[in-house]
C-alpha positions in Angstrom: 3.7 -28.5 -29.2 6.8 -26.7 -30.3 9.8 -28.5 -31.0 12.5 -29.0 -28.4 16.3 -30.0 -28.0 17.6 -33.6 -26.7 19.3 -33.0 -23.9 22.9 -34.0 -26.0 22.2 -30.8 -28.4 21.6 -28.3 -25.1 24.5 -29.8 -23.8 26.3 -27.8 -26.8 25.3 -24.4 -26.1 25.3 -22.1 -23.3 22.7 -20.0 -21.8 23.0 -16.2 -20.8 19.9 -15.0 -18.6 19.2 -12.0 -16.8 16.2 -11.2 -14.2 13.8 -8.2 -13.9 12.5 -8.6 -10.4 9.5 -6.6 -9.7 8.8 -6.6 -5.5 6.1 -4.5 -3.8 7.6 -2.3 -1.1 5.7 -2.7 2.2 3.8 0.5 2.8 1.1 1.0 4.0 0.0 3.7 1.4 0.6 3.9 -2.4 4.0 5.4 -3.8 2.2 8.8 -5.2 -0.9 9.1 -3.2 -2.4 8.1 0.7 -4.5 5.4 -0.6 -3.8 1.9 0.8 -2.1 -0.9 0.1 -3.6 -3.5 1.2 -4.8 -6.7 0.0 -7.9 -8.0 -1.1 -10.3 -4.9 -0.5 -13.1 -4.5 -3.1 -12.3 -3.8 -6.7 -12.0 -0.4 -7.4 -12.2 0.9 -3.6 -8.4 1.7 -2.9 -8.5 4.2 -5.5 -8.6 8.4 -5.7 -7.8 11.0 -8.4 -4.1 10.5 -8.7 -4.1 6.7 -8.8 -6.4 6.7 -11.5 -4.9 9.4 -13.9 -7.5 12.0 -13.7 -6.5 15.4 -14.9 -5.2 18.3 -12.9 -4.0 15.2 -9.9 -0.8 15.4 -9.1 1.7 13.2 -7.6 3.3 13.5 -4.1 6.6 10.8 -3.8 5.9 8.9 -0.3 9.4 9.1 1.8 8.8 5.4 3.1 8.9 4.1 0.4 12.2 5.9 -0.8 13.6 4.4 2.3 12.6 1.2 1.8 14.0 1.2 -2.1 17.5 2.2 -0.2 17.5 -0.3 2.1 16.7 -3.1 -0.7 19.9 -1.6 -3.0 22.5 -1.5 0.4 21.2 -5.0 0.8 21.9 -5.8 -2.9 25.3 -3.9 -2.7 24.1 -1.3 -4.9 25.9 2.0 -4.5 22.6 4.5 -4.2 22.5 7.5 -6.0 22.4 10.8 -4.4 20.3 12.6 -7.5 18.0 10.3 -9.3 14.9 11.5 -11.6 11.6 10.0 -12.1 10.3 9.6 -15.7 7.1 8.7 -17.7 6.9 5.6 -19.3 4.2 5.7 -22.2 2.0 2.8 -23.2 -1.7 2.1 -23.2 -3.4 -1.0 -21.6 -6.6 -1.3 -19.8 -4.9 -1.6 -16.6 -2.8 1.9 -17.1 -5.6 4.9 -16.6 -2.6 7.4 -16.8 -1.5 5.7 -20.1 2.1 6.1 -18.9 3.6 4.6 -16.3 6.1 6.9 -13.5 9.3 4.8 -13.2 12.9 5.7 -13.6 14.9 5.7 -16.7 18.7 6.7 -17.1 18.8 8.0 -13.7 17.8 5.4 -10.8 18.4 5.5 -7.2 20.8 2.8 -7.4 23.4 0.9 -9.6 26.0 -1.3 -9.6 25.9 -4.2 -7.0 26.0 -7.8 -6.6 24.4 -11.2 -4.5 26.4 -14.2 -4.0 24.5 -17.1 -4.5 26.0 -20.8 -3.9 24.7 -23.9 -6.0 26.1 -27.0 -4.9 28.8 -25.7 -2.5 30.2 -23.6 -5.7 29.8 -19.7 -5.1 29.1 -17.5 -7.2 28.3 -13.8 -7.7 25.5 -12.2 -9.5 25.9 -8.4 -10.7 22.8 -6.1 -10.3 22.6 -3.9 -13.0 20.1 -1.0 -11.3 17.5 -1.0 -8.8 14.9 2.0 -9.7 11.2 2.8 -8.3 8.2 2.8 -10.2 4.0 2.6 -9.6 2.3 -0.4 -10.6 -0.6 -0.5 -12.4 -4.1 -2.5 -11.8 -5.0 -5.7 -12.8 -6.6 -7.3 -15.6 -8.9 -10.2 -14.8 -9.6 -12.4 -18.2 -11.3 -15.4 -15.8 -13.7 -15.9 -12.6 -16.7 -14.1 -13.9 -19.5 -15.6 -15.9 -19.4 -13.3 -19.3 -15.6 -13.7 -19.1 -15.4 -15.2 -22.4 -16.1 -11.3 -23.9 -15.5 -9.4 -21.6 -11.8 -8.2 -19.4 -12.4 -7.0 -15.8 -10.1 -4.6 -14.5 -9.2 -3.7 -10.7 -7.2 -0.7 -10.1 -7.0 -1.1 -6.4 -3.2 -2.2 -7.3 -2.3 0.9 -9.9 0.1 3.4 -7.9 1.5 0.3 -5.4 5.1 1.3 -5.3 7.3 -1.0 -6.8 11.3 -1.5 -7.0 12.5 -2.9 -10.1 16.0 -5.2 -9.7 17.7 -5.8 -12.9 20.6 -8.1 -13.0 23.5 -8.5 -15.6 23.3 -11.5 -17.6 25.4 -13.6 -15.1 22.9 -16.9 -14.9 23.8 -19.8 -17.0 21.4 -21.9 -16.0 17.6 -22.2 -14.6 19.2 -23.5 -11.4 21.1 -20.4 -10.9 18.3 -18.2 -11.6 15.9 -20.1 -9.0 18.8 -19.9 -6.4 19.6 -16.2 -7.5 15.8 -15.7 -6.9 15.6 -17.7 -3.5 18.6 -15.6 -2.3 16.9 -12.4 -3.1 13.3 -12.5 -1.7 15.3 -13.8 2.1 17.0 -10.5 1.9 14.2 -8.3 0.9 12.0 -10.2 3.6 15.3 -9.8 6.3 15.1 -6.2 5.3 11.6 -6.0 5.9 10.9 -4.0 3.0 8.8 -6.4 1.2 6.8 -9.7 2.6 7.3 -11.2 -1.0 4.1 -12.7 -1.0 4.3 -14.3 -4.7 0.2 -15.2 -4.0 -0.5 -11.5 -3.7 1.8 -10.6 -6.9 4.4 -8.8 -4.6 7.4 -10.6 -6.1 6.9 -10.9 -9.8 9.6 -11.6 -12.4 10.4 -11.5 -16.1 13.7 -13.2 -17.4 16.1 -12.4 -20.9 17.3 -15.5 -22.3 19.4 -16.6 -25.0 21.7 -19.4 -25.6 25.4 -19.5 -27.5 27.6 -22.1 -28.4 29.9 -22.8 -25.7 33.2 -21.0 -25.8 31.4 -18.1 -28.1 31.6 -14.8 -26.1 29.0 -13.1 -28.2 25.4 -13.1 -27.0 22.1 -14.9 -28.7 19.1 -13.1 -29.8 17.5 -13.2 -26.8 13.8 -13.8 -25.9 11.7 -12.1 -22.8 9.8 -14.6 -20.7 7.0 -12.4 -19.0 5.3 -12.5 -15.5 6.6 -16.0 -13.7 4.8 -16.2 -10.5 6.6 -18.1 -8.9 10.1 -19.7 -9.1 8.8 -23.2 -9.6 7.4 -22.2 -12.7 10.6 -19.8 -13.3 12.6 -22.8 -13.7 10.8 -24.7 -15.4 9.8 -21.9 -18.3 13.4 -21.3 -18.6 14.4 -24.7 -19.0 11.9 -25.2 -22.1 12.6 -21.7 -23.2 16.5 -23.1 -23.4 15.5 -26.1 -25.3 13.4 -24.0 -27.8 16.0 -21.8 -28.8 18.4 -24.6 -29.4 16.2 -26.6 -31.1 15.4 -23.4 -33.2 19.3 -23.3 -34.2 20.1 -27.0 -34.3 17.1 -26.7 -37.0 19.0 -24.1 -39.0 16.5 -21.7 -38.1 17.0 -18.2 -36.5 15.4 -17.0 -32.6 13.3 -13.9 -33.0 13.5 -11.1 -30.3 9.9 -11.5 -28.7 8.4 -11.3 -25.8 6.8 -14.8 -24.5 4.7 -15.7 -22.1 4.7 -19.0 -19.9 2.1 -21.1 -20.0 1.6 -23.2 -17.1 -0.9 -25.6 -18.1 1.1 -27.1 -21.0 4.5 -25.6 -19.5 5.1 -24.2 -23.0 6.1 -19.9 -23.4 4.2 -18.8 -26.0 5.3 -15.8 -27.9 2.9 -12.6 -27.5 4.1 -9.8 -29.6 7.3 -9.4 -31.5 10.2 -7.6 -30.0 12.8 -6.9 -32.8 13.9 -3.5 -31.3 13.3 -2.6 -27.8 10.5 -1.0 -27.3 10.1 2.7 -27.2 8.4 4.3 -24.4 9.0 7.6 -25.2 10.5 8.2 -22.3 11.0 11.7 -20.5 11.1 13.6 -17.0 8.1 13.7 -14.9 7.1 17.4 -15.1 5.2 16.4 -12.0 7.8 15.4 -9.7 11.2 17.0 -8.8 14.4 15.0 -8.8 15.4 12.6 -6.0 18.2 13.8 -3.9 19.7 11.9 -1.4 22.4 13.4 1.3 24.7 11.6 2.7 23.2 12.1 6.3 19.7 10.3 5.1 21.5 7.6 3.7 23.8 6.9 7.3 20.8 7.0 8.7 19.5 3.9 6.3 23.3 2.3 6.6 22.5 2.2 10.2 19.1 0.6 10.6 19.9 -2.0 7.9 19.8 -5.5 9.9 22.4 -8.3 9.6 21.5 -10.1 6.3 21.0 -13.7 5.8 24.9 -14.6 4.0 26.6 -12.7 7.0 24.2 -15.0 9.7 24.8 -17.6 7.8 28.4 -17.5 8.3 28.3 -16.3 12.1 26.1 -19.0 13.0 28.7 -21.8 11.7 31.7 -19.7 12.9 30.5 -18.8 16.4 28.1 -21.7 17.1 29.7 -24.9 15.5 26.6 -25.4 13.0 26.8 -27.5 10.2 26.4 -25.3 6.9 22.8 -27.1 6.3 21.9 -26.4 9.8 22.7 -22.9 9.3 20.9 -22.5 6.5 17.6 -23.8 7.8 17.9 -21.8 10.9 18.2 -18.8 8.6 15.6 -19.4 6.6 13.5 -16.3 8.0 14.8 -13.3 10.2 12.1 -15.2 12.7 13.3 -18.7 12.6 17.2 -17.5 13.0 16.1 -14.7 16.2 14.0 -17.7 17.8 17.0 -19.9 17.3 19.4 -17.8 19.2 16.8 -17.2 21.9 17.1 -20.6 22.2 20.5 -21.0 22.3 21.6 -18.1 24.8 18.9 -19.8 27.5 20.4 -23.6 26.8 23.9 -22.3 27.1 24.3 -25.0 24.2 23.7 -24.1 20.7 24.4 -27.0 19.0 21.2 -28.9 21.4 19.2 -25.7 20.8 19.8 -25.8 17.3 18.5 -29.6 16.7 15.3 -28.7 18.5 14.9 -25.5 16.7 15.2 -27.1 13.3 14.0 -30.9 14.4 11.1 -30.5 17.2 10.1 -27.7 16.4 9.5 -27.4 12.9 8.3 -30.7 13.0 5.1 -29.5 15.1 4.7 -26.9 13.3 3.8 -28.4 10.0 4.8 -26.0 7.5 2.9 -22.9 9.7 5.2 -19.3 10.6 7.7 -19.8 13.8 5.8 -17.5 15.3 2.6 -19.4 15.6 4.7 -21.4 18.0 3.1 -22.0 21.0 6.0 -22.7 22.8 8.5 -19.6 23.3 12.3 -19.6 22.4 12.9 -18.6 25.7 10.8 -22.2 26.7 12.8 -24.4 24.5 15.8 -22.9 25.3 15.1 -23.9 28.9 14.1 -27.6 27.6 17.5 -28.1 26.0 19.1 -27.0 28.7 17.5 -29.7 31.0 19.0 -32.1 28.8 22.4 -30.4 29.2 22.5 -30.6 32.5 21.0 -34.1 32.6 18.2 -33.3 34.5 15.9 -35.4 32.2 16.6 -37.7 29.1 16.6 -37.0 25.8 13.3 -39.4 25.1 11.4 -37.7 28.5 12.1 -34.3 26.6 10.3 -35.4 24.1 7.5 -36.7 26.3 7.2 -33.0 28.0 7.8 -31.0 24.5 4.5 -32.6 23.2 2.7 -31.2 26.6 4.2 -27.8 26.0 3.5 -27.6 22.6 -0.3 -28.7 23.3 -0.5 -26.5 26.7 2.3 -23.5 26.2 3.5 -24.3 30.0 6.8 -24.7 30.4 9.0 -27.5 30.9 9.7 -27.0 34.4 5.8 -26.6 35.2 5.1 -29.8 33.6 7.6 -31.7 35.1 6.9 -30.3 38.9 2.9 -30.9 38.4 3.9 -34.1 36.5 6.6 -35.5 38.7 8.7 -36.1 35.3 11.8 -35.0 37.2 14.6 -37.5 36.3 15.8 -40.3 38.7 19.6 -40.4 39.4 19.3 -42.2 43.0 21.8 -44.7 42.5 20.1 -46.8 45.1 17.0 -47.0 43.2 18.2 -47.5 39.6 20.7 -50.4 41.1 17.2 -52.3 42.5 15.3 -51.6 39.6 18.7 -52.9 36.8 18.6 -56.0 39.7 15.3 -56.6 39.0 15.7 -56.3 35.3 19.0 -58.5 34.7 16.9 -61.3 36.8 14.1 -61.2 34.4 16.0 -61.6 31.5 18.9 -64.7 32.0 19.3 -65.3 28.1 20.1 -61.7 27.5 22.6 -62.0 30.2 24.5 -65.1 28.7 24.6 -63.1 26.0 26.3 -60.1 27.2 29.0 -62.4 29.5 29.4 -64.2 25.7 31.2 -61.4 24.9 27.9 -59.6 22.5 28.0 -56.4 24.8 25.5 -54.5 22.3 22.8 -56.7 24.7 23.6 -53.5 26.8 21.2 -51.2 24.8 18.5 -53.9 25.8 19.3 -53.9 29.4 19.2 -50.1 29.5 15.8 -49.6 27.4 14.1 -52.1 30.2 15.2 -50.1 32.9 13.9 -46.5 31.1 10.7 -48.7 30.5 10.3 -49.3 33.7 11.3 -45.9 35.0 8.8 -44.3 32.2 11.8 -42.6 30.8 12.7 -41.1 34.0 15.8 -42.9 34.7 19.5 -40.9 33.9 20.8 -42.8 31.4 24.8 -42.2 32.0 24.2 -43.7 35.6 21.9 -46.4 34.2 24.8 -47.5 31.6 27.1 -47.3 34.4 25.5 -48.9 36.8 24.2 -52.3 34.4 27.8 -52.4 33.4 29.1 -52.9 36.6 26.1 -55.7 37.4 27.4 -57.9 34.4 30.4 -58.2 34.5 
């Protein structure tokens, strides 16, 4: 095992990183060609002349997916280009049956924006470099198959997915930024709808520039690039043992190569793969294949226009207009789903804040880590359930009694509780027998309370909901046991 830093020596330098974020734009078809997109069809089957490379194919740019690239860079700030140019990107690897790859180079659709990101109530903003489009290619499989000791496998099915790459500046200073930087951005891609960011299905991939500096030196490190982290656990921790590498490296009086690394997880080590001393050259040029990318203004008010209100802004709303807490807020906008179920919810109950605790409490609890919208109980449905409360038609603990039925029947609450005859008792006449019946049944508790230890009062009140089966309206209870005591 490589040598690491003690935690005193990292506490001496600084770290500068900067993300490449690869996500797979939702189409259905491929950026250059109609094949599919989807997932998990047989090797080799989503394929045709221009996704594998073969001579005299040519590629034809797929307008959904230009749209879907514009939306991502509005959402990311990014000021989008009205001429950008698609260029070849040479290199050879199994995966590649082009042997170049179509990206963008010094003209991409977009440049120049920014995400705010908070970690631990401190904001703070991220610049985004460019976002540009590219194909993918296929896929190399090196495991799974019997004879994989000798032999790579490759799938193509993936080569000619369109891609958007989003490169940041190098604004992180730690692995904590980067895995909040990287939280931020897959919620607004998924808010957008432009990518489900599906890390399992290797549509949000990432590759991250580090180097460390003493602190207070403005100059940057050599820097070292960590390749394909698939997911942002594993982000975060490669980063924090690439950090500790480099320092030890310096602390050691040694000198960090340029390389490019790759993570492994098993021994949560990077490992370097090929050295990197200049950047590499791709001999980049035009695509003769492909005319520029031009944008007009009316196309791109037309994407302004359809872009939805993005997770930061509902963030904000939700604690300005509603009263949230900045947590609750948070969870509640976790997914486009969770936050447009929540304020279903909330318009029905006329009371967001009771809406809101159901949403986030009940409701997620049933649903066990599954999608909001497996819910079998609708928004409109809970809304009406909170609103019961409200109103004090039923008690908090006989809601919770009727959610369970709703969730395991889909009926409503107002269905259950007429078949059920859950419907909450506030006939004074009856509750005032049943609390006499009570405070007779229990003397010592009564001593207690005329003693002066009036907390005896919660007793008194759970006896009464007991016998009631929950049904009982707790204000009148508490009113009425108060008045039979004393």
């Amino acid at each position: 095992m490589a040598s690491i830093a003690t935690p005193a020596d990292i506490g001496k330098y600084e770290p500068v990183i900067g993300l490449e974020v690869h996500v797979q734009l939702a189409t259905r078809s491929k950026i250059f060609c109609s094949c599919p997109t989807s997932f998990g069809a047989e090797p080799n089957s989503n394929v045709c002349p221009v996704c594998l490379g073969l001579p005299g194919a040519l590629p034809v740019l797929n307008r959904q997916a230009v749209e879907m690239a514009m939306m991502a860079a509005l959402g990311l700030s990014c000021k989008v280009n009205p001429f950008s140019r698609f260029a070849r990107k040479n290199y050879f690897y199994p995966d590649l049956p082009k042997g170049y790859q179509i990206s963008q180079y010094d003209q991409p659709v977009a440049e120049h924006g920014a995400v705010e990101i908070s970690l631990n109530g401190t904001p703070k903003r991220v610049g985004i470099t460019r976002v540009h489009m590219e194909d993918d290619a296929g896929k190399s499989i090196h495991d799974g198959f019997k004879d994989s000791d000798r032999y790579t496998y490759v799938d193509l099915n993936r080569s000619g997915t369109p891609l958007i790459e989003i490169v940041t500046d190098p604004d992180l200073r730690s692995s904590d930024e980067a895995y909040a930087f990287l939280t931020e951005l897959k919620q607004i891609m998924q808010y957008l709808g432009v990518s489900e960011c599906d890390m399992e299905k290797g549509q949000l991939r990432c590759d991250a520039n580090v180097s460390v500096r003493p602190k207070g030196q403005e100059k940057f490190g050599t820097k070292a690039e960590v390749k394909n982290l698939n997911s942002f656990r594993f982000a975060k921790m490669a980063l924090d043992y690439e950090i500790a590498r480099q320092v030890a490296v310096i602390e050691a009086g040694g000198k960090v190569v340029q390389e490019t690394r790759s993570y492994n997880v098993a021994t949560g080590e990077t490992v370097g793969m090929r050295s990197k001393e200049h950047a590499h050259d791709y001999r980049y040029f035009p695509e003769p294949d492909l005319v520029p990318l031009r944008i007009s203004d009316e196309w791109l008010n037309r994407i302004i226009a359809r872009l939805p209100e993005l997770p930061a802004a509902r963030r904000s709303r939700f604690v300005e207009a509603y009263g949230l807490r900045e947590y609750d807020a948070q969870v509640l906008t976790a997914t486009r789903a969770i936050a447009e179920y929540f304020e279903k919810a909330a318009t029905v109950s006329g009371d967001p804040r009771m809406a809101a605790n159901w949403v986030a409490g009940d409701l997620m609890g049933a649903l066990k880590g599954r999608d909001i919208t497996e819910a079998s109980v609708s928004a409109e449905q809970l809304g009406e359930l909170a609103g019961l409360i409200v109103k004090s038609e039923i008690s908090g603990k006989l809601a919770k009694e009727i959610f369970a039925k709703m969730i395991e029947t889909g009926e409503s609450a107002r269905a259950i509780i007429d078949r059920e005859g859950l419907k909450q008792i506030s006939d004074t006449t009856a509750l005032s027998q049943i609390a006499d019946e009570v405070i007779a049944a229990n003397p010592k508790q009564v001593e207690q309370y005329k003693s002066g230890k009036t907390t005896v009062l919660g007793f008194f009140v759970g006896q009464v909901m007991k016998a009631t089966k929950g049904q009982a309206n707790p204000g009148a209870v508490n009113e009425i046991l108060r008045e039979k005591l004393q």
